[in-house]
C-alpha positions in Angstrom: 97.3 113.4 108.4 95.6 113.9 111.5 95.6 117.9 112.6 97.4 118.9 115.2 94.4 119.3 117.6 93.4 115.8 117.0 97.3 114.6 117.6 97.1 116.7 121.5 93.8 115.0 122.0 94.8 111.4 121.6 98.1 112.0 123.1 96.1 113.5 125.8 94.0 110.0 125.9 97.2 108.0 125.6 98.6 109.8 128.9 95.6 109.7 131.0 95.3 105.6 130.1 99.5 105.4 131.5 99.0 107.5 134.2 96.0 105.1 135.2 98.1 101.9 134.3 101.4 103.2 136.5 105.0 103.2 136.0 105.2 99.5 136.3 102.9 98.2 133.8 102.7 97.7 130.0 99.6 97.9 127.8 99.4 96.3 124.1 96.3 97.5 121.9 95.4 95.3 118.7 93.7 97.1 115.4 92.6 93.7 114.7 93.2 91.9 111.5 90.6 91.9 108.5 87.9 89.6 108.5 87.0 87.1 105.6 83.4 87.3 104.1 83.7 84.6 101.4 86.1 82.9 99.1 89.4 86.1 98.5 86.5 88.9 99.3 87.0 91.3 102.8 84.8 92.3 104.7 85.1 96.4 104.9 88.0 97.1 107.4 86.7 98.6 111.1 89.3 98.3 113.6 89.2 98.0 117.1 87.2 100.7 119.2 90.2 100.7 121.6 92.8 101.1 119.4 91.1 103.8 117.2 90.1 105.5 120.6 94.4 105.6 121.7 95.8 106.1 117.9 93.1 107.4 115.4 94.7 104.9 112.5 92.6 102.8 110.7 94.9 99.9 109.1 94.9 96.7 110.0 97.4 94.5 111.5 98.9 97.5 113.8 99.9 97.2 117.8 100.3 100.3 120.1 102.4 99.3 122.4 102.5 102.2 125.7 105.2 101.5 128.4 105.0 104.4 130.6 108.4 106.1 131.6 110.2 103.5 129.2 113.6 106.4 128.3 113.2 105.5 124.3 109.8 103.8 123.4 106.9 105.2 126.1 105.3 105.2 122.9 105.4 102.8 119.7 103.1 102.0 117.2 104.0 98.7 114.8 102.3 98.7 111.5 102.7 97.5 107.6 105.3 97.9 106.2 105.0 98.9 102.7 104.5 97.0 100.0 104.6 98.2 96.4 102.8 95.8 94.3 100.2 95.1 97.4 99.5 98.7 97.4 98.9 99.0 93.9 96.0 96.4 94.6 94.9 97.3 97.6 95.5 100.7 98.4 98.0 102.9 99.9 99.9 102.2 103.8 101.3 104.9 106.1 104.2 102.6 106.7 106.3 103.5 109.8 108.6 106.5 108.4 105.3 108.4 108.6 103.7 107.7 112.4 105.4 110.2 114.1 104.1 113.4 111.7 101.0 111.8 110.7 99.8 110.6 113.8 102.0 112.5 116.7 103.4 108.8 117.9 107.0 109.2 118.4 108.0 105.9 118.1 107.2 103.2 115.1 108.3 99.8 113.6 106.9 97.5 111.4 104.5 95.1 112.0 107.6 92.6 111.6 110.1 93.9 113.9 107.1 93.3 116.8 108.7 89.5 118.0 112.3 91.7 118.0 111.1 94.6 120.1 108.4 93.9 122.4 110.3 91.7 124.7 112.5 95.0 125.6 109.2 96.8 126.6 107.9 94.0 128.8 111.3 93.3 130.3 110.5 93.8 134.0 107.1 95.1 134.0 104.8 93.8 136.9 101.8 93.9 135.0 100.7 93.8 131.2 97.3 95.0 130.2 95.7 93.8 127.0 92.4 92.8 125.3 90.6 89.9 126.7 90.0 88.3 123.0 90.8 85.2 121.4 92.5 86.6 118.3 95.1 88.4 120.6 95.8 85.5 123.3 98.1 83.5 120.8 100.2 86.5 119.8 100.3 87.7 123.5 101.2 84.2 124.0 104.0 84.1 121.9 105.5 88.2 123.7 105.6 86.5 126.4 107.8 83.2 125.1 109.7 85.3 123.1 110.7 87.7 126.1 111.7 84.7 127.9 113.9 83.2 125.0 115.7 86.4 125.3 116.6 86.1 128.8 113.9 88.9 129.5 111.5 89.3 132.5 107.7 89.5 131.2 105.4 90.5 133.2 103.7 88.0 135.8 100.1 89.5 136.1 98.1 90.3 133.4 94.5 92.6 133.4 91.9 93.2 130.3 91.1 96.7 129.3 88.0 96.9 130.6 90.0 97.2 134.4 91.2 100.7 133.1 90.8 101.9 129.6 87.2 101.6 129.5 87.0 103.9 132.3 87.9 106.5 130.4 86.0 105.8 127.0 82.9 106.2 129.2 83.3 109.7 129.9 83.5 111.5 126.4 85.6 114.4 125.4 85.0 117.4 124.1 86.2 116.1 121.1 84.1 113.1 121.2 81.2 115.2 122.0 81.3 117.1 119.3 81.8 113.8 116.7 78.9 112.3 118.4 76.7 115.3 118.1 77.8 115.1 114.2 76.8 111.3 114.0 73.5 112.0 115.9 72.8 114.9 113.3 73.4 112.6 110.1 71.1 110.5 111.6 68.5 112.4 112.2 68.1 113.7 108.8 68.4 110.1 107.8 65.3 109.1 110.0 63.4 112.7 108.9 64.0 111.6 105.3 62.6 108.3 104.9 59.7 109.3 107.4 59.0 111.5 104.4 59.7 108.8 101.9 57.5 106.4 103.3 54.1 105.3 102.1 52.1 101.7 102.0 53.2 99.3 99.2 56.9 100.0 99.0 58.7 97.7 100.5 61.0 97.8 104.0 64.4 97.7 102.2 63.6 100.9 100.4 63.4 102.8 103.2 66.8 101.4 104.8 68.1 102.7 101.4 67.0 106.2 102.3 68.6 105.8 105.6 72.0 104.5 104.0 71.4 107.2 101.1 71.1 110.2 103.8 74.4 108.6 106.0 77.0 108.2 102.7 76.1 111.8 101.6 77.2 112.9 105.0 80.5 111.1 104.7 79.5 108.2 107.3 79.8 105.1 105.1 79.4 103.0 108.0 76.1 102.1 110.2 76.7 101.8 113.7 74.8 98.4 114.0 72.3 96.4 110.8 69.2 98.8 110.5 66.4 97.9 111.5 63.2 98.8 109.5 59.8 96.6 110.7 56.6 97.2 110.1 53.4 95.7 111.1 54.3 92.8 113.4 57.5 93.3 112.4 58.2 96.0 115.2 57.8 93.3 117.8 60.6 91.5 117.1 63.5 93.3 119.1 66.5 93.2 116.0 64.6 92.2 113.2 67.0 92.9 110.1 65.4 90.8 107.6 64.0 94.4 106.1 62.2 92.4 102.9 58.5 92.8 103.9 55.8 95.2 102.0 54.9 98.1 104.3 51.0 97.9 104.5 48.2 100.6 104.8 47.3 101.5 108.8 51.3 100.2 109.6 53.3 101.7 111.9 57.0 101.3 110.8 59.7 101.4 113.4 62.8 102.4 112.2 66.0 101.7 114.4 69.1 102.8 113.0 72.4 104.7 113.4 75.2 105.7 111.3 78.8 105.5 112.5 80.8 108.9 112.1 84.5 108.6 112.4 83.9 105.5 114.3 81.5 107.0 117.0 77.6 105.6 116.7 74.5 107.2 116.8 71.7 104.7 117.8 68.0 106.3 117.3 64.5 104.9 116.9 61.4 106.3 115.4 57.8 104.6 115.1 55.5 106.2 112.7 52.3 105.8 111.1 53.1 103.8 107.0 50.2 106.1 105.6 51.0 109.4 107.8 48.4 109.4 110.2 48.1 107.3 113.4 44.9 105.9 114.2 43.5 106.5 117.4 44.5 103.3 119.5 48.0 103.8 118.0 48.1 107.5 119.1 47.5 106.1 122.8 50.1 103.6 122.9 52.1 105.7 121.4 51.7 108.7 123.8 52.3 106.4 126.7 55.5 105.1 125.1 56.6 109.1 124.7 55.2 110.0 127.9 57.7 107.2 129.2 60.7 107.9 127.3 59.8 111.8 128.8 60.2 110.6 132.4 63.1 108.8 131.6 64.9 111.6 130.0 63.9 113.6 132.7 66.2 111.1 135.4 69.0 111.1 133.2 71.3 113.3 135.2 74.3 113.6 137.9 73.4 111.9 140.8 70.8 109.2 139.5 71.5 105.9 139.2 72.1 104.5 135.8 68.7 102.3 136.4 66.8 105.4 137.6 65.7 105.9 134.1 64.4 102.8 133.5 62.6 102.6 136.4 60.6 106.0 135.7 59.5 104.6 132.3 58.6 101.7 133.8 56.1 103.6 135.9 54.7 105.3 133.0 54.5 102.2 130.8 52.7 100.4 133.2 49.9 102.4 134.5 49.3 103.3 130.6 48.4 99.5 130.6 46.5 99.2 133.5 44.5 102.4 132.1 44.1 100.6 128.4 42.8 97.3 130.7 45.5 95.1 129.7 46.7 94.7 132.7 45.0 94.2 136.3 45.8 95.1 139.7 47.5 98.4 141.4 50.9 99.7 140.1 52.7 98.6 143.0 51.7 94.8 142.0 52.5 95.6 138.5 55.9 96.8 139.3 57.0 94.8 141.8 55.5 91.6 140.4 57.2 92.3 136.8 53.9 91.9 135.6 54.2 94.1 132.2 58.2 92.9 131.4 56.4 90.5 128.6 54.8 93.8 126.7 58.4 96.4 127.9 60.7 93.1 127.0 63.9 95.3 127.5 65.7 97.9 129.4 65.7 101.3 128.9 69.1 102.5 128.5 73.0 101.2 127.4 76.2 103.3 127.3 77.1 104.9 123.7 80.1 105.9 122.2 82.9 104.4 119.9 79.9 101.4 120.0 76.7 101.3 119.9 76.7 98.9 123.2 79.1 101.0 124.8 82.1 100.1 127.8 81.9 101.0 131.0 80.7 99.2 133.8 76.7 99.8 135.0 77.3 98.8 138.7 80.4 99.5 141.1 80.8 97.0 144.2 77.2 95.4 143.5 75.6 98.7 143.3 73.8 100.9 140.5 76.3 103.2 139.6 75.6 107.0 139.4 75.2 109.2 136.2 78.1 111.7 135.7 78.4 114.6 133.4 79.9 113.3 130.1 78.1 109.9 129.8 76.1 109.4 126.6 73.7 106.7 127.2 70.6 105.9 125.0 66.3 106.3 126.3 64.6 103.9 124.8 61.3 102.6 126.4 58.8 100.5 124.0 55.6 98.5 124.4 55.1 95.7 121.9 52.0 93.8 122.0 52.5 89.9 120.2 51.1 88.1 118.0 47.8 86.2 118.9 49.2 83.2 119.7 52.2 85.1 121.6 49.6 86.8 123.4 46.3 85.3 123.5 45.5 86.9 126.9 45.2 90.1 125.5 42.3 92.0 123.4 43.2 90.8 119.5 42.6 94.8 118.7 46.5 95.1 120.4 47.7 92.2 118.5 51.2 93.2 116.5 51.5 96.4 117.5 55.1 97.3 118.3 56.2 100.9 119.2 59.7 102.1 120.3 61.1 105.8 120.8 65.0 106.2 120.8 67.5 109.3 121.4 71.0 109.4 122.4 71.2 111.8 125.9 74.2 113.5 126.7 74.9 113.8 130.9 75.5 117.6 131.8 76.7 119.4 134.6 73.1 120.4 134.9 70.8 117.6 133.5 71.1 116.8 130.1 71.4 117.2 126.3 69.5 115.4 123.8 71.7 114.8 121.0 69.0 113.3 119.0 66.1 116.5 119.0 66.5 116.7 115.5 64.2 114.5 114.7 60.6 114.5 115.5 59.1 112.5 117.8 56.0 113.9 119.2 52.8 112.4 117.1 51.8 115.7 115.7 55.2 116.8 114.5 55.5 112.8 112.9 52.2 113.5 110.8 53.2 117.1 109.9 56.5 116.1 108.6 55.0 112.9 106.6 52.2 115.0 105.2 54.1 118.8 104.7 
């Protein structure tokens, strides 16, 4: 049962997304179904970051259907009904007697009284707003016929979520604040741990298992996205997950991984030295890339615009390589020519929250959009130096060096909070932690 402060705050949510819909509109919200990994096996249930955001229930097959200002059903959740014998197999169901206490939605159905009911709610309604995904067309599809059949009005305009409910899901709560901060906390022990676990001639996959060992003794069974754990030229491949390589003497390792707590991600990367110390040409590159992900923390605040932060890494990063020599030419050239995009390969930031590449929209009319307190959005600058035949332009003593520095930033009313500082990042705190 959800406690009574969680009920007010996702009642609270539910009223802020009708009051942005209006009195004329009607919104349906999917859980999603389960997914099929092989032959009668399920994958692990996750339901949709919308719905969860709205309800705070976690069974599949459920709809929330919100009609604002409708006299009897404003609010009504359709889920499973239960089911004796498939609960014995596969585990218990609220069932719909239980919504209203359990969850603070005053209204509920089953899942198969949906086709009987929802034509009432979108009976004269101007405009219904639902997810813009395949799995839910058909079944919006058939609303819609079946509120005809009935003699019913639907609705004759339609608009996706991300018009009006992802608006709000970018700006976090309290609430969501604080879950985050607890997500961000589980993974920084998790990244501190298998920094201390590491050493050559183990192989990649055991340190993912001290990550996934640190995040299911903290009660988040989930990651927030497939860990990434590369070392040597391994690091230079953006999402490498293959994680099955032997970590070799004078490595770095980057680490990039999250866990998900109570379905809000963490998202944080770490590149450290496989034997505990970093040589000295890694200790440059690295400092640039810190120095970067500094100046980009530093613009991450009201008022800047939501690419300000890349572009003051992007500063950093490339007059560290015109220092190093592996670039030529004056930083203007280098920045406005995009001459160090090959070696930086990404941008510096994406929204965080109930996923790891969060909603909310970057520009507004064609224009960067500015940073407001309660945004969460990630800093990550890297440099990543190919392989020789990727790169043959450069000196082969940068070959397959890949480093990347994470954390999850919190917008303030002032600046910002690091949600992330838990874990060390600065090159001298790396080596004392791996060799304490």
């Amino acid at each position: 049962m959800l406690e009574h402060h969680e009920q007010r705050e996702l009642k609270r949510r539910r009223q802020r997304f009708m009051a942005s819909i209006g009195p004329e509109s009607v919104a349906l919200v999917f859980s999603t179904r389960e997914k099929r990994r092989n032959s009668d096996v399920d994958y692990l249930f996750r339901p949709n970051s919308d719905f969860v955001y709205l309800t705070g229930f976690h069974e599949p097959d459920a709809v929330l259907a919100l009609a604002p200002g409708h006299p009897t059903h404003e609010e009504t959740l359709f889920v499973r009904p239960h089911d004796t014998l498939r609960e014995q197999w596969y585990g218990r169901r609220l069932g719909a007697e239980r919504v209203t206490e359990t969850l603070g939605i005053a209204s509920a159905f089953t899942i198969e009284e949906l086709n009987q009911v929802i034509p009432n709610l979108l009976d004269e309604r101007a405009k219904l707003h639902v997810e813009d995904d395949p799995e839910t067309t058909s079944q919006v599809e058939t609303f819609l016929g079946a509120t005809k059949i009935a003699g019913l009005t639907p609705p004759p305009d339609r608009s996706t979520l991300a018009d009006t409910l992802h608006e709000l899901r970018l700006f976090k709560s309290a609430a969501e604040i604080e879950l985050m901060q607890k997500a961000a906390d589980i993974s920084a022990s998790a990244h501190s741990r298998a920094m201390r676990y590491c050493r050559p001639g183990i192989n990649e996959l055991a340190l993912e298992s001290e990550l996934q060992h640190e995040f299911a003794l903290s009660n988040a069974r989930f990651t927030a996205y497939p860990s990434i754990v590369a070392s040597g030229a391994n690091a230079c491949i953006m999402h490498y997950i293959e994680n099955n390589a032997t970590i070799q003497d004078g490595d770095l390792v980057l680490i990039d991984a999250g866990c998900e707590y109570q379905c809000y991600a963490s998202d944080i990367t770490r590149t450290f030295p496989a034997n505990g110390r970093f040589s000295p040409l890694q200790r440059d590159v690295y400092d640039v890339v810190l120095a970067a992900q500094d100046a980009a923390i530093e613009a991450t605040k009201p008022g800047s615009k939501f690419t300000d932060p890349h572009n003051a890494s992007m500063a950093v990063l490339a007059q560290g390589l015109l220092d190093f020599g592996v670039l030529e030419g004056s930083l203007d050239e280098v920045l406005e020519n995009e001459l160090a995009k090959p070696l930086t390969v990404h941008r510096c930031s994406h929204f965080l929250g109930l996923d790891v590449h969060d909603v909310g929209k970057r520009e507004i009319n064609g224009e960067d959009r500015l940073l407001e307190a309660g945004m969460v959005l990630t800093v990550e600058p890297g440099l990543y130096f190919g392989s020789a035949e990727a790169m043959p332009e450069i000196d082969a003593k940068w070959h397959n060096l890949g480093i990347r520095i994470e954390d999850d930033v919190l917008v303030t009313d002032d600046g910002n909070h690091v949600l992330t500082d838990a874990v060390p990042k600065r090159a001298d705190e790396i080596e004392s932690l791996m060799n304490g």
